[in-house]
N, C-alpha and C positions, 0 to 999 in steps of 0.2 A: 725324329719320327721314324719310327720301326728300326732304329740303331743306328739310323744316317745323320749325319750330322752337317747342316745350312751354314753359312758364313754369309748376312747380309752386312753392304756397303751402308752408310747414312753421311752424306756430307752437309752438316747445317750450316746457315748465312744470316749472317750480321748483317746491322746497317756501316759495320766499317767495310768489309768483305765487299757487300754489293755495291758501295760508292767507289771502293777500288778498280774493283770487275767494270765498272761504268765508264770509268776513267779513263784505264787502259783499252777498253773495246775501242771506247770512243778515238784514240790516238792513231789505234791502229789503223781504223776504218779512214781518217783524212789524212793519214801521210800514203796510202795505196790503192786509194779509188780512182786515181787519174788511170786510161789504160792503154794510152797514148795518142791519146788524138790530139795533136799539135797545132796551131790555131796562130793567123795571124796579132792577133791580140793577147795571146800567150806567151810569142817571141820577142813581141817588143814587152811588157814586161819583166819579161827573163833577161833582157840586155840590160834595163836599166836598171835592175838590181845587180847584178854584179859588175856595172861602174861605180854607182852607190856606193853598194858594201864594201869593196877593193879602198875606196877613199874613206869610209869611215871606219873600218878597222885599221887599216894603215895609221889613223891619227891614235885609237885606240894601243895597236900594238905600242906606237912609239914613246907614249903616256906613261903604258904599264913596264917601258924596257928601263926608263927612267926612274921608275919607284919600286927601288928595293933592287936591282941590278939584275944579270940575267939569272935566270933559273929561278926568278920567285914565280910562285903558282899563280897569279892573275898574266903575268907574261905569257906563259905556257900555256894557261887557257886560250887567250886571245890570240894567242900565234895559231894554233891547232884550228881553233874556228875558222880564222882568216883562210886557213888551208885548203880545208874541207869545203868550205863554201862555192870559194873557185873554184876549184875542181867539180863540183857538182852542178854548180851553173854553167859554167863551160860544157859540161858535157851533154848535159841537156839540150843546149842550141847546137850544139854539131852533131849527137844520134839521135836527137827526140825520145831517150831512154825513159823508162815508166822507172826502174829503181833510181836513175840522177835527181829527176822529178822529187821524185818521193823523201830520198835524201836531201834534197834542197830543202825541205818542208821540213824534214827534221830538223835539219842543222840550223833554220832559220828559227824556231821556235826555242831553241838551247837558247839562243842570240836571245829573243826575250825575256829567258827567264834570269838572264844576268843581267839585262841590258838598264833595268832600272840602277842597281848596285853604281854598276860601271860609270853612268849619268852622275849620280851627285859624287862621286871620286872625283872626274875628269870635268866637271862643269860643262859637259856637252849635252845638256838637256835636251835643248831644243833641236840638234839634231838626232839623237837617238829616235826622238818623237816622228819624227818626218820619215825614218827607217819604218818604224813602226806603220805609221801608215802607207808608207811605198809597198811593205811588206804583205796589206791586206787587199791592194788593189790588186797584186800578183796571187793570191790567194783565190782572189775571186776572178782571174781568167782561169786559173788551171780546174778549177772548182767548175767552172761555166763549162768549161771542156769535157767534164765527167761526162758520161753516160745516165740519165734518168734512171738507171734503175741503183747506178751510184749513189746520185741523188739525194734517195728516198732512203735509202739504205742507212745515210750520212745523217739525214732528221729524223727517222727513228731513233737513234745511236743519241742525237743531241735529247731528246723527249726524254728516252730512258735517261737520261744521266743528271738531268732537270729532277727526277722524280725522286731518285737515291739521293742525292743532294739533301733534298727537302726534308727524306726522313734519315740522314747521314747528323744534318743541323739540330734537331730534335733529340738525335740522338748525345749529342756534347754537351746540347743544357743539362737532360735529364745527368747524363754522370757529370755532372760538376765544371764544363770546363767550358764557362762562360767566357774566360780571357781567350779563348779561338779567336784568331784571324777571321776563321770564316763566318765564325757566327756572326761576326760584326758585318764580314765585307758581301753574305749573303744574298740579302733584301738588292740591293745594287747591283751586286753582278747577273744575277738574275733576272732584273729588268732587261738589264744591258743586253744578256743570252738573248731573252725572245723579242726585244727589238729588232734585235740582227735577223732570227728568223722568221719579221714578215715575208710572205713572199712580194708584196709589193714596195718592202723599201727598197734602199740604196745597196745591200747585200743581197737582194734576189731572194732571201727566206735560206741564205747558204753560210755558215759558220764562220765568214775570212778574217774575223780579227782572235787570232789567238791571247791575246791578253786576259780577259776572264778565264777561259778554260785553263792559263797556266798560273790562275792566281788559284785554282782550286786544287792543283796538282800540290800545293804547299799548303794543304788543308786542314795539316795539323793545329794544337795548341802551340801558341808564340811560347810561352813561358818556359812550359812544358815540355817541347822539342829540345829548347835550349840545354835544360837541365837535366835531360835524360841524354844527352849527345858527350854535356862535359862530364859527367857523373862514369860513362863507358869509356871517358878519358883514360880517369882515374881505375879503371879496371872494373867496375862494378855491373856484374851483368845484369839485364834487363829478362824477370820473369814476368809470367800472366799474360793473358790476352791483352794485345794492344787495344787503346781506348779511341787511338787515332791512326787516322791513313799513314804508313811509314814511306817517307818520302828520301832517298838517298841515306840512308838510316849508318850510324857509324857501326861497325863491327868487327869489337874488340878481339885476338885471337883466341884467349882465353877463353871466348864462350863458345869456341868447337873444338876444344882443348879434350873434351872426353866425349863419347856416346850421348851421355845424358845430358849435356847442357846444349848440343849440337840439335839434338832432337827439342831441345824444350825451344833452340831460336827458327827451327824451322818452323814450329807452328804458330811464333810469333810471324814471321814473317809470311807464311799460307795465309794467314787472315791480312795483314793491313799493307802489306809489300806493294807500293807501285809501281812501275816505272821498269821494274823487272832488276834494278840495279841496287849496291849498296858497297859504300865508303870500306876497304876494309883497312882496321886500324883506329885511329881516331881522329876528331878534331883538332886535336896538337901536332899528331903525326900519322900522316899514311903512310900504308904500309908499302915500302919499296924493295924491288929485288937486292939482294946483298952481295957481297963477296963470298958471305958463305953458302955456296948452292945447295948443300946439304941439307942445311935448315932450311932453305925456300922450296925444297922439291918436297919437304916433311909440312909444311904447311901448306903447299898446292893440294896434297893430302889430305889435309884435314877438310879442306874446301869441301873436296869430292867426296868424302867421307860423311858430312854431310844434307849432300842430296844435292848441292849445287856447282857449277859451273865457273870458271875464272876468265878473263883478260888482262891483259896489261896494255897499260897508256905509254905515250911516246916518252916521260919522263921518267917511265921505269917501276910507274906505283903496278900493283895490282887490283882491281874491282872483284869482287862477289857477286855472282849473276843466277837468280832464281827466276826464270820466267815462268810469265800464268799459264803458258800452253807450251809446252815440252812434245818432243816427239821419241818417240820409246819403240824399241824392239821386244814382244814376250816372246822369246827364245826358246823358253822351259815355264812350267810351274804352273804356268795363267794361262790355263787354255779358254777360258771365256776369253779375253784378252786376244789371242791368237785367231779366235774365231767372227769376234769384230773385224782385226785386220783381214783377214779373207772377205768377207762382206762386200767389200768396196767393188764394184766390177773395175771402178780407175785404178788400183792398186792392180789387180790380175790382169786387166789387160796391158800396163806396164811389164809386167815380169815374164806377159807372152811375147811383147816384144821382143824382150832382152834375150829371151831364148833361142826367138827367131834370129838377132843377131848371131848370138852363140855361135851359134845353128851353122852359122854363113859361113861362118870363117872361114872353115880348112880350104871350101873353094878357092877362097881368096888368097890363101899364101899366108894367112898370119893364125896367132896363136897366141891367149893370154895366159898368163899362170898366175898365182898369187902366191905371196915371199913376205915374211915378219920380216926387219930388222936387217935388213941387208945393203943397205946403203944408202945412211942419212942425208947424206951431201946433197946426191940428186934429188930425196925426197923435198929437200927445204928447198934446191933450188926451184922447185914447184911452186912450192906454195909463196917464197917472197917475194916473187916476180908478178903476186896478184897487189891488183892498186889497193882494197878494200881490205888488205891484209894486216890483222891486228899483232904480229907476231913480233917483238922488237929482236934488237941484238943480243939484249942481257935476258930476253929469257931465254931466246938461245943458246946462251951461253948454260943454263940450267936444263935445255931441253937435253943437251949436249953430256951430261953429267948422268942424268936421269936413264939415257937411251943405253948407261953401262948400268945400272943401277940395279937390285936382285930386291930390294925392299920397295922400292918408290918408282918404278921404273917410267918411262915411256916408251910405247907398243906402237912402230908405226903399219900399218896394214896398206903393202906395196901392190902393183897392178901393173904388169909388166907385159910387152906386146914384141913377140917376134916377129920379123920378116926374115925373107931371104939375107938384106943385107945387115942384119943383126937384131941386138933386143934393146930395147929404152924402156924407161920408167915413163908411163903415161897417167899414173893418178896416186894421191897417197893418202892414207888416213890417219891424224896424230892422234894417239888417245891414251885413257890409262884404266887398267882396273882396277877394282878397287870393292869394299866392303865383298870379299870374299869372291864373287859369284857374278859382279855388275862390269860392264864396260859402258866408258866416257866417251865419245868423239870429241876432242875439244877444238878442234877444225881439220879442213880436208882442201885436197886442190886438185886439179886433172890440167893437161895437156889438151887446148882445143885445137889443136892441130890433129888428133884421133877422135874428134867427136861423133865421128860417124861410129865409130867401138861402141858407145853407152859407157866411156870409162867409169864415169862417175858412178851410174845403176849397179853396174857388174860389177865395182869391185863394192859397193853399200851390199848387195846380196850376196856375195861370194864372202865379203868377212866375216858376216854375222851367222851363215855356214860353219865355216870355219870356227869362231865364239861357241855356237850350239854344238858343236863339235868337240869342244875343250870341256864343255860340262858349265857354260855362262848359262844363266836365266834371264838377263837382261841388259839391253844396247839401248843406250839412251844419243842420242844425236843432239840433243842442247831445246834452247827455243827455237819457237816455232811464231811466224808474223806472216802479213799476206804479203810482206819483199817478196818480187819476181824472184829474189834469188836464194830464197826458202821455200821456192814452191815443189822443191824435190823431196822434200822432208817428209808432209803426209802421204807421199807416193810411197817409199820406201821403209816407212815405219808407221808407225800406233800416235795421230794426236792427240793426246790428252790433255786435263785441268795440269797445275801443277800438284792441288791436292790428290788426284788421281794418280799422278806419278808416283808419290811418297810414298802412298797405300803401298803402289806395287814393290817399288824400293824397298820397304819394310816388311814385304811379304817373301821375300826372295834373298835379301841377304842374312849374311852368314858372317862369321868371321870379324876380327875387331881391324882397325884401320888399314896396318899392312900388310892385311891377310889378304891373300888372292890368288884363282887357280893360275897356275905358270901356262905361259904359252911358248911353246917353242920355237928357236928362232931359223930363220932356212926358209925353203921351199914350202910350201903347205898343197898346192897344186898344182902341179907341172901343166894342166890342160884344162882350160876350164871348160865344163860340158854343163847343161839343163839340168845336171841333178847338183850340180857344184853351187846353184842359186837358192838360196834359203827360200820356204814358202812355192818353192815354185811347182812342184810336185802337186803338192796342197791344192795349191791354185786352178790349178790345168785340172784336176779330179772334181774342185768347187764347181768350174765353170761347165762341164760335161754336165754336172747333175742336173744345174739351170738348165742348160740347153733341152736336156730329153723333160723336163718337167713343165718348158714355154711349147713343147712338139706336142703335149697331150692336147685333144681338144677343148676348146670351154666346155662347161658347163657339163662335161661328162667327168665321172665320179670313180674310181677302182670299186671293182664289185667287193661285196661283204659276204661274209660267211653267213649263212644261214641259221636262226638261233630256235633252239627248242622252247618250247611253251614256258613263259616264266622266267627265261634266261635273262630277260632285258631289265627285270626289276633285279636292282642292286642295291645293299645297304641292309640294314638289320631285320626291317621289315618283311622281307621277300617272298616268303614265304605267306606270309599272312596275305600280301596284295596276289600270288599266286592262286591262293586257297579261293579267295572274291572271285577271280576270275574264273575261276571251275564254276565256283556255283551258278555265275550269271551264265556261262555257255550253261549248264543244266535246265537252268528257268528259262533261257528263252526256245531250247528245243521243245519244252513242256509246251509252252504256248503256239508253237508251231505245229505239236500234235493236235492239241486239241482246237486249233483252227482246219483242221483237213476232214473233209466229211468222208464217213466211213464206207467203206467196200459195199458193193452189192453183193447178196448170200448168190453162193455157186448154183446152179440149175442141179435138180436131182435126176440121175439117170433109172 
């Protein structure tokens, strides 16, 4: 239009997509609606699951140590669950923590979706069963615990996910794939759902037996899964819109081996991906870190190269992790983007805090600066002194390789705190660039011994400074969940879809895999000051404009400029509709004349 040139967005949805989207809301919303209100019939539940479980993975673990010797993968599962569990029920009854909670709840749910398998291995039917339901009367105190508006929040979330289901099921007949699980297992679990949510039965009208919802989580085709999981054994990659929800999906390396087949599995996986996780490797074999770091730091690459995120497991494999809601930094290029993040007042009144810390310092005797690459040791001893810490020995070992590395590197972004009696490293951020122009956080740690700093805030806006500084367009921080301990994510950055991420991703980068602008290693800022905080400038000018715009009074209007006869009609017309308008002021002065009765004749002198 007139030489300008529009770019609209359109993201359409499937019935795979929207039973995804259902799915995952729905998980998220009952593993983080408890917000800690702790409750005597919450504690005594929480104890007796973790005597319970303590005794019935114990007979599990020792089962699984027996069949097939240590190191096979049902051991390492069981060992690792056993772990986590303890620990999160333990910590529950000694802090009353809203993340242990929440983690209890996940970890407990894992436990189901294997626990069937486990049961006819181990001949322990009948007890898994009894876990199972120990499992939903603990459901339903910490559920009864929520807050009402939790609640309601929670049965919305069940309704909608009832609803996509229904045209999810419709949708596998119509293409062909009557041998679904779910089409059969459907009709029943769906009773089973809205039994649960009377509010007058024995659940209270509240979701606490996870078993339907994690029979739906596996809502693919039986047949179907099977042979498209061994088929990506055998190396054959998997094109086209997926038909069914992709649930722990295998992902062979091959298929982000180039650009284009990278791009063809993200949009397999934008549409039917749940759970936010995926196998990478295959069925035969996972993919585990090697001896040769070279090759594993060129395939962590490739990961991030196409638009996702990694972990590694205690045993040394790697995961693939595209979550539905990502948190993003527009740095450069997106300024719609840039101008949503300013939007938030909880976003700028964060980074007025931050300022105002800034601000305090020098009174105080201290003084932060920010430093790339200056010294890994203390960086990691950071981050692996955290309990929650997914970082093993052996990718350390490739962090360690990486941190020399001019192709593949790792960028750690340090946050460093003077006093009188010296300087320490009080937070760090691990990350990589990558497709030209993008930065990855692919985890971060702080010192809460300096919490009163904002380490964490100050060095999130002071790196991505610094990034915008170097000529980055975009800082992506990973996913994004309502975990307590994700809740600095949409403070500090852009939440977005995951489809919304890619957009941006593909709109910004540059450059083929090992391309990337260099960041220098050293000092980056000796003193961090209010203009050293990305956005923050932005922000403090955003919220002046509010303020003098909330000081005008209602309902009074800025005066307008005065317009000449005619000026208000706009459009082709104008002139015509001005022309009308002469004639009727004409005709009605006529008729004002001749309504006036005439003068009396002057007297003759």
């Amino acid at each position: 239009h007139d030489g300008a040139t529009f770019e609209v967005e359109v993201t359409a949805q499937s019935a795979v997509s929207a039973h995804g989207a259902a799915l995952d809301h729905f998980f998220d919303v009952i593993a983080w609606c408890w917000d800690g209100n702790w409750t005597p019939e919450l504690e005594e539940r929480t104890l007796e699951m973790l005597v319970l479980l303590d005794e019935f993975l114990a007979r599990l673990e020792s089962f699984t140590s027996g069949a097939g010797g240590s190191g096979n993968p049902y051991q390492n599962m069981v060992s690792s669950l056993r772990k986590h569990v303890q620990r999160y029920l333990a910590n529950s009854i000694e802090d009353h923590d809203r993340g242990a909670v929440g983690q209890c709840h996940t970890a407990m749910r894992e436990m189901l979706q294997s626990l069937n398998t486990f049961a006819v291995m181990t001949g322990m039917g009948d007890e898994a069963t009894n876990v199972a339901a120990r499992a939903a009367q603990w459901e339903l105190a910490r559920l009864q615990a929520t807050p009402e508006k939790g609640q309601a929040e929670l049965r919305r979330r069940v309704q909608h996910l009832v609803e996509t289901t229904d045209e999810y099921v419709v949708h596998l007949m119509v293409a062909g794939e009557n041998s679904s699980k779910i089409v059969s297992l459907w009709p029943d679990l769906r009773e089973t759902i809205q039994a649960m949510m009377e509010p007058e039965g024995p659940s209270c009208g509240l979701p606490i037996d996870m078993a339907p919802f994690v029979a739906l989580m596996a809502g693919g085709s039986a047949m179907s899964d099977v042979f498209a999981k061994l088929t990506s054994a055998l190396g054959t990659a998997s094109t086209g819109r997926p038909r069914t929800i992709l649930h722990l999906p295998q992902i062979p390396l091959e298929q982000i081996d180039t650009q284009e087949t990278s791009d063809m599995l993200v949009e397999r996986l934008n549409e039917g991906l749940v759970s936010n996780s995926c196998v990478l490797g295959s069925v035969l074999a996972h993919y585990k870190i090697a001896e040769d770091v070279e090759r594993c730091a060129v395939d962590l690459y490739k990961i991030l190269s196409a638009g996702a995120g990694y972990v590694s497991q205690e045993d040394g494999s790697v995961g693939l992790v595209f979550d539905r809601r990502q948190a993003t930094s527009p740095l450069a290029g997106l300024p719609l983007d840039y101008a949503s993040f300013l939007s938030c007042r909880k976003r700028r009144d964060r980074l007025k805090d931050v300022g105002r810390v800034v601000r305090a310092l020098p009174k105080k005797g201290l003084k932060l600066s920010l430093r790339i690459n200056t010294d890994l040791d203390q960086a990691l001893g950071l981050l692996l002194r955290r309990e929650d810490n997914w970082v093993n020995e052996k990718l350390v070992r490739v962090w360690r390789h990486m941190y020399e590395s001019e192709t593949h590197p790792l960028v750690v972004f340090e946050l460093w705190v003077t006093t009188a009696d010296g300087e320490t490293m009080v937070a760090a951020d691990f990350g990589h660039p990558h497709n030209g122009n993008c930065f990855y956080i692919a985890t971060r740690s702080y010192n809460k011994d300096y919490k009163h700093v904002e380490p964490g805030f100050v060095l999130a806006y002071a790196g991505a400074k610094a990034l915008q500084a170097a000529g980055y367009a975009l800082q992506s921080f990973g996913g994004v969940s309502d975990s307590p301990v994700m809740s600095y994510k949409p403070v500090v950055a852009l939440p977005t879809t995951r489809e919304k991420f890619v957009s941006m991703l593909r709109r910004v980068r540059r450059g083929k895999h090992a391309s990337y602008v260099p960041l220098a290693k050293g000092a980056v800022c000796s003193e961090i000051k209010e203009a050293d905080l990305w956005a923050y400038e932005d922000a403090m000018s955003k919220a002046q404009e509010l303020a003098r715009a909330a000081q005008q009074p209602k309902g009074t209007k800025a005066p307008k400029a005065k317009k000449a006869p005619g000026d208000q009609y706009k459009g082709a017309d104008a002139e015509q509709k001005a022309r009308k308008r002469a004639q009727a002021q004409s005709a009605a002065a006529a008729r004002a004349a001749k309504a006036t009765p005439p003068a009396a004749p002057a007297a003759q002198t």
